[in-house]
N, C-alpha and C positions, 0 to 999 in steps of 0.2 A: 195177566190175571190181576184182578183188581184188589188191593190193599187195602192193610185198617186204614192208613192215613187219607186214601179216596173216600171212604166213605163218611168218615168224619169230616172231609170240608164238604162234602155235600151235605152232610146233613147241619153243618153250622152256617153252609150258605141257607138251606132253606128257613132256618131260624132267623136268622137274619133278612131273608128276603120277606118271609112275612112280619116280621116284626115290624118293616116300612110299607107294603102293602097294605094290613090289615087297618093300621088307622087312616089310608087314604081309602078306603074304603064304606068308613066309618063304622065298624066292627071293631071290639074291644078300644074301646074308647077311652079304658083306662091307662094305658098306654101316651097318649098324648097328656098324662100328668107327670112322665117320667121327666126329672128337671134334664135341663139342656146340656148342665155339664157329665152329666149320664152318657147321653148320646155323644157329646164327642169322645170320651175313651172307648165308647162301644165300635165308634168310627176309626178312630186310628187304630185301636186292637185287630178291628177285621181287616183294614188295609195293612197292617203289616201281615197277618196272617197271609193275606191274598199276593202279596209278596212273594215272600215267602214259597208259596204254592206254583205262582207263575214260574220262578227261576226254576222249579223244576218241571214244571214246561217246557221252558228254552231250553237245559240241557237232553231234553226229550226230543230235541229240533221236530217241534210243533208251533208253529208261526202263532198259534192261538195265543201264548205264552208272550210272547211281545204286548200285545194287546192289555192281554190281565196285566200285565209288567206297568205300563201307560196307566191301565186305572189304578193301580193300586200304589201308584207315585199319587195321583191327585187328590186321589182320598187320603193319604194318609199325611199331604202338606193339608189340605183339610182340618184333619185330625188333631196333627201335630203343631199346627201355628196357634189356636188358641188355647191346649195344653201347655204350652211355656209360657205363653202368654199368663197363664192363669198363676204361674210361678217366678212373675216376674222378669220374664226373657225375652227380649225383642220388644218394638216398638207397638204402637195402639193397636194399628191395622192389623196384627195379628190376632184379634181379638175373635174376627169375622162376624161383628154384631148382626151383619146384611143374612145372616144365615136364620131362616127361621125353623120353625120341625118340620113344613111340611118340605123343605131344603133336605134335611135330616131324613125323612122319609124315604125321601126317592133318591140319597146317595145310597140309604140301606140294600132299596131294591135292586141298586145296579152292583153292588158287591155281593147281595146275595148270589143273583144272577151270574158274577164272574166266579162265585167260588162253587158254583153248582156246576160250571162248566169244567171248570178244575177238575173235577171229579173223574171226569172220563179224559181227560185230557193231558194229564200225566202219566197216562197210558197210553197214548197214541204213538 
């Protein structure tokens, strides 16, 4: 039977999947004014959440949960290296200047996307 907490990452995945969607799309356009250091706590927040949501996947011995487990380390090294960065921790490269929004965009859509699978998938 499916729980509040499934349907909250579903519905914070789909927030999130469109919120990288819509401006590749070129729809809500204001969106691509939101400043960069926006998007990365928008990005490590959801990869930790997507974390989070994975492990109880793998205690659900659903192999899907390995997977979300994999993206939601890279998103959230992502995420997290130019956050510290931005606090004085670690070296330049953490900064990941190489990242631009539409970068930002299409990590959106792919955590959307794993936490919309979450949804049915710590049910399994």
């Amino acid at each position: 039977m499916m729980q509040t907490r499934d349907w909250i990452s579903g519905i914070v995945g789909a927030v999130i999947f469109l919120l990288g969607l819509f401006p590749m799309l070129g729809k809500f356009t204001f969106l691509n004014e939101w400043p960069i250091p926006l998007l990365i706590w928008i990005v490590a927040g959801a990869g930790f959440y997507l974390a989070i949501n994975s492990i109880i996947e793998i205690t659900n011995s659903n192999i899907i949960g390995w997977w979300s487990f994999g993206v939601a380390i890279a998103v959230l090294v992502i995420g997290l290296f130019p956050l510290l960065h931005s606090f004085g921790i670690g070296p330049s490269w953490f900064e990941f200047n190489w990242l631009n929004r539409a970068a930002y965009n299409i990590i959106f859509i792919i955590e959307g996307f794993f936490l919309m699978i979450a949804t049915f998938a710590m049910e399994l």
